[in-house]
C-alpha positions as CSV (number, residue, x, y, z in Angstrom):
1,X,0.0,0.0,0.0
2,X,2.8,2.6,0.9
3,X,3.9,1.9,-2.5
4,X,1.2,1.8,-4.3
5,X,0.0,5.7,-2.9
6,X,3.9,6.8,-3.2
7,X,3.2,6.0,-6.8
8,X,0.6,7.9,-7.1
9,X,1.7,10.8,-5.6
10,X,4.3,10.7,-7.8
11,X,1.8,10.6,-10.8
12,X,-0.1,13.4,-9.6
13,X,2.9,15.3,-9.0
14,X,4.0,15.2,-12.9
15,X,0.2,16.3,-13.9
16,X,0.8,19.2,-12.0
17,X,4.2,19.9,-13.5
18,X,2.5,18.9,-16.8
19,X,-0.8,21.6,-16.4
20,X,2.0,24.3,-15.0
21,X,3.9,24.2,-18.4
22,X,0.8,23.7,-20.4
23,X,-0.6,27.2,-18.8
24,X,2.4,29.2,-18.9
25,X,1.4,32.8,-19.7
26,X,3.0,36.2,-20.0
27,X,3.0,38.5,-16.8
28,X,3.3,42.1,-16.5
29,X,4.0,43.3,-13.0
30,X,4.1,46.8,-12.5
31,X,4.3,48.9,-8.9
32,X,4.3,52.9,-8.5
33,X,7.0,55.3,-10.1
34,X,8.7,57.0,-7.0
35,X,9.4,60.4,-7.3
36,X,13.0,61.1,-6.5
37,X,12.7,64.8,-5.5
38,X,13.5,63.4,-2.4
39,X,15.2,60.4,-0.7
40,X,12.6,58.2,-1.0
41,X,11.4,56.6,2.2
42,X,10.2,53.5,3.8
43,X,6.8,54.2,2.7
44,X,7.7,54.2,-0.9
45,X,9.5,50.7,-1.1
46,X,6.4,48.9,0.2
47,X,4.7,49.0,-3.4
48,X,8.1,46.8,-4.5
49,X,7.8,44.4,-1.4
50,X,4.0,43.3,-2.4
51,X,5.0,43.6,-6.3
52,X,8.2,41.7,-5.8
53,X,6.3,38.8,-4.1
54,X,4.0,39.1,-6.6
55,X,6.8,38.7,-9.6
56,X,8.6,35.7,-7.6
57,X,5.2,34.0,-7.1
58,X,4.2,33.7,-11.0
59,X,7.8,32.6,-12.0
60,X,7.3,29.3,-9.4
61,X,4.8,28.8,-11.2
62,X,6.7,28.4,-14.5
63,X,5.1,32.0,-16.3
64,X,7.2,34.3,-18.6
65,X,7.0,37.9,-15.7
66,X,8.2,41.2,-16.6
67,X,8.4,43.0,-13.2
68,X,8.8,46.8,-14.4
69,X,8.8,50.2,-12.5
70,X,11.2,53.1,-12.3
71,X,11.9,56.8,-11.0
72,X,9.8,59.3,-12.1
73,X,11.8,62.5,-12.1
74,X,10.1,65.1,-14.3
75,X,7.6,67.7,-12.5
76,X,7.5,70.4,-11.0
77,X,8.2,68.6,-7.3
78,X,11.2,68.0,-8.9
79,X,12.4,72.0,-9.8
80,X,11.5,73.3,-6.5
81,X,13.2,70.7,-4.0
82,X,16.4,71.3,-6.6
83,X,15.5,75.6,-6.2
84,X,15.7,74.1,-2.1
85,X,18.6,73.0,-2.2
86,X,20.4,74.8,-4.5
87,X,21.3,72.6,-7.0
88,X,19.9,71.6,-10.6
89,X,17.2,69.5,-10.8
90,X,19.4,66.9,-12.8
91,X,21.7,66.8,-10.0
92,X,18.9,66.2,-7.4
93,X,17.4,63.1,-9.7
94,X,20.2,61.7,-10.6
95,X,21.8,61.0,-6.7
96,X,17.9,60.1,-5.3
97,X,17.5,57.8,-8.5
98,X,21.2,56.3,-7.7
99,X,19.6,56.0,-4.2
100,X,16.9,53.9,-5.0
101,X,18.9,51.6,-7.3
102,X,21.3,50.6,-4.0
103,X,18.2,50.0,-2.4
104,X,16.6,47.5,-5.0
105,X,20.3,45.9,-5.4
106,X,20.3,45.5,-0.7
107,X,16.7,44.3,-0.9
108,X,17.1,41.8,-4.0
109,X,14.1,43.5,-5.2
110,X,13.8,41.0,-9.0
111,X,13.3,43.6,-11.2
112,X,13.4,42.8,-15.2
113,X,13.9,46.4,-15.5
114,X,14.0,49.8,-13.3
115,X,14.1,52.8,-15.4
116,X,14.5,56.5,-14.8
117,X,11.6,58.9,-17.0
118,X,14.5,60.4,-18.2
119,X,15.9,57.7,-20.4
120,X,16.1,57.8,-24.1
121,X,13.8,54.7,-24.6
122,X,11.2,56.0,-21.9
123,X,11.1,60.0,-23.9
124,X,10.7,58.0,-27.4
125,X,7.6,56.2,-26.0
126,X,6.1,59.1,-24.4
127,X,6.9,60.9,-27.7
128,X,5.4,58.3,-30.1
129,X,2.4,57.8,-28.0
130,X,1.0,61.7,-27.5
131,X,1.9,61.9,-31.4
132,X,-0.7,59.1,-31.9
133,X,-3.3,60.6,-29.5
134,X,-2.9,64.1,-31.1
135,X,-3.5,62.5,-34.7
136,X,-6.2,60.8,-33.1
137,X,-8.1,64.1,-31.9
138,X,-7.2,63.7,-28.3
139,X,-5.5,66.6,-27.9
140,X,-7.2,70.2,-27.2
141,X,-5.0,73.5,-27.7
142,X,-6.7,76.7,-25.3
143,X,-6.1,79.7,-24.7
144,X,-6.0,80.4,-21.0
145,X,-5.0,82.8,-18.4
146,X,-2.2,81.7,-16.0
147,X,-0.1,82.8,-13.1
148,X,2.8,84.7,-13.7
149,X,5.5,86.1,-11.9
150,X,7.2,89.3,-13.6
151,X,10.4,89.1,-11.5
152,X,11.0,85.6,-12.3
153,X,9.6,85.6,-15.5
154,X,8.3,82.7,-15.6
155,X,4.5,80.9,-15.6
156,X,3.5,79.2,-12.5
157,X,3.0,75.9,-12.2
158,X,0.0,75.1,-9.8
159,X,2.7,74.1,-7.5
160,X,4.4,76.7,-7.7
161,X,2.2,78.9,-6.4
162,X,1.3,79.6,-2.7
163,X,-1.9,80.7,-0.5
164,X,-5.1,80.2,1.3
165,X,-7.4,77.9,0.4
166,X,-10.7,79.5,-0.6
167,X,-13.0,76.7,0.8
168,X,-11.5,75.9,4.2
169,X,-9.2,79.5,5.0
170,X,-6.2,76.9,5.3
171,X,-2.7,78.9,5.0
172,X,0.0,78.6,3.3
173,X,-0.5,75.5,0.8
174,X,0.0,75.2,-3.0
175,X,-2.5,75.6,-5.8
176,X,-2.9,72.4,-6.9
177,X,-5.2,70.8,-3.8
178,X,-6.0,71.7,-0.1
179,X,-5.0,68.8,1.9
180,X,-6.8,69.8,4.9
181,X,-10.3,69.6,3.4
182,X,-9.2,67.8,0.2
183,X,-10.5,69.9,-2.2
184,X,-8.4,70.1,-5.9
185,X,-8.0,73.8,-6.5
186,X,-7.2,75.8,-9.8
187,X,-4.2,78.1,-8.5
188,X,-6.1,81.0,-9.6
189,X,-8.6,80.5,-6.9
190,X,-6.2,81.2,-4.0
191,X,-6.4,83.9,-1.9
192,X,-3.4,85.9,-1.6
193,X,-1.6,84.0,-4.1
194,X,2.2,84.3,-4.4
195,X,5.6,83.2,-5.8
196,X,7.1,80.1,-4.5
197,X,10.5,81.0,-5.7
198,X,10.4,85.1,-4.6
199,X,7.4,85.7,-3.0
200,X,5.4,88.4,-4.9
201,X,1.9,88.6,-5.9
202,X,1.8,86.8,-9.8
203,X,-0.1,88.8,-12.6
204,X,-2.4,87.0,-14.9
205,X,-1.5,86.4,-18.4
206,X,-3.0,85.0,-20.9
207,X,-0.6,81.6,-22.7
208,X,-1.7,78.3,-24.7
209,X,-2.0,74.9,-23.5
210,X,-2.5,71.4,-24.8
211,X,-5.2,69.4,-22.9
212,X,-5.9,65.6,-23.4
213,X,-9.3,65.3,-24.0
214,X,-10.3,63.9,-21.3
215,X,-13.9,64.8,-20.9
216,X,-14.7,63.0,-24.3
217,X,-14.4,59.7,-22.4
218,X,-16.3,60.9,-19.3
219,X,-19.0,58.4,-19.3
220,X,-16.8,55.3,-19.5
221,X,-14.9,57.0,-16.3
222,X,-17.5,57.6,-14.6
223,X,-18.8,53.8,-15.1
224,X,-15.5,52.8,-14.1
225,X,-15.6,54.3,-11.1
226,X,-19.0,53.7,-10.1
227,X,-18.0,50.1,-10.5
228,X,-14.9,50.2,-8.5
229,X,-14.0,52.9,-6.9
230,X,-15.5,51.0,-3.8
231,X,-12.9,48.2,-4.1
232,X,-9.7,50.8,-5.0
233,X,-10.0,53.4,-2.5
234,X,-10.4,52.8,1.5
235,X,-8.9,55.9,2.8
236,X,-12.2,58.6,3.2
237,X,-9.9,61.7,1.9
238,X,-9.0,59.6,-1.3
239,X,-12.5,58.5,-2.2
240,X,-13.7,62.7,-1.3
241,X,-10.7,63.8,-3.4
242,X,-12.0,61.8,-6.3
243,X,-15.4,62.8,-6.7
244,X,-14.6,66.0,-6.2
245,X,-13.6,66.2,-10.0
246,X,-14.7,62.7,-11.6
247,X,-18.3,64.2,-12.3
248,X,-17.4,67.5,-13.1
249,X,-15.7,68.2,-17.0
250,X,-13.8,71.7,-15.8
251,X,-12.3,69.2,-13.0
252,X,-11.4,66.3,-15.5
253,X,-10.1,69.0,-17.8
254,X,-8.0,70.7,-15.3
255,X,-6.1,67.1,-14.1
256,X,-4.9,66.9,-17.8
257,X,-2.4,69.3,-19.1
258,X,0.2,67.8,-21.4
């Protein structure tokens, strides 16, 4: 009898090799960009802990994984940590992106490849892909007014511009979103906006921008996120902060400067 199930064990264990090679499939495994404006910290690496297991899981089982991610460096985040610290923002990227890189390398984090947004592969793709969505009729160009400082010379990205938020009277935050009552702001709606670089009051000028058409495919968002926003987003602030602008087209509009 002991030989008779030690046989069949061994049986079953070859069908199950057998149906694991008969089902191999392709696997993309993808975790959050990091910024690198800053040392990234412990916070950021858990998305590459969960991936990585992820990754390591689906190769036991025999399937073909690409396990991608990389450092996003472009943004304004980016300019004004650099404008912090007194160096360029190609400096600042390049010794947090290094940074991360030892860390993948300590942590044996399996990778198939870490990038950088600045790389020569990663700009052709971009560049290929908003061609194709311009030619498409994806792309909007608007005339618009703007922020801008006359002693910098320079338009204001909504994060580069400082006040009070109109809604709650909370000081001092940028002009992209309030995180005290969550609301996404237009930087124009601050109160006593100013300069993040020299402090003075910005005039408004008028510029052109392209827009993604985003509101064309408002429906299907909104569908998708009727159907799972539930299951994506636990934390209260997250699910506020995305109805705020989800229904609304000057909200969907305003998320999608190229």
């Amino acid at each position: 009898m002991p030989t008779k199930k030690s046989a069949k064990g061994s049986v079953a264990k070859k069908a199950t090799k057998s149906s694991i090679k008969q089902t191999k499939r392709k696997i993309l495994v993808c975790t959050a960009w990091p910024y690198v404006h800053a040392v990234p910290h412990f916070g950021n690496m858990i998305p590459f802990f969960s991936a990585d297991a992820l990754a390591r899981y689906h190769r036991l089982l025999g399937d073909d994984v690409e396990f991608v991610s990389g450092s996003d460096e472009h943004g304004a985040r980016m300019e004004i940590e650099a404008r912090n610290l007194g160096i360029t923002p190609r400096q600042l990227v390049d010794q947090n992106h290094a940074f991360v890189q030892d860390v993948i390398t300590k942590f044996r984090f399996s990778f198939t490849n870490y990038s950088r947004t600045s790389s020569p592969k990663h700009k052709e793709f971009i560049q290929e892909f908003y061609k194709k969505v311009y030619a498409n009729g994806h792309v909007n160009i608007e005339d618009e007014e703007l922020p801008y400082c006359t002693k910098c010379e320079l338009f204001l990205p909504d994060k580069f511009v400082k006040g009070d938020c109109p809604h709650c009277g909370n000081k001092d935050i940028q002009g992209d979103q309030c995180d005290e009552c969550g609301h996404v702001l237009d930087a124009l709606e601050l109160i006593n906006p100013r300069c993040f670089i020299c402090g003075e009051k910005p005039m408004i000028k008028k510029t052109q921008t392209a827009y993604f058409d985003l509101p064309k495919f408002g429906k299907e968002i909104d569908e998708y996120m009727c159907c799972w926003c539930h299951r994506l987003f636990y934390v209260n602030i997250k699910k506020k902060e995305v109805y705020l602008w989800c229904p609304n087209e000057e909200r969907l509009k305003s998320k999608n400067r190229i």
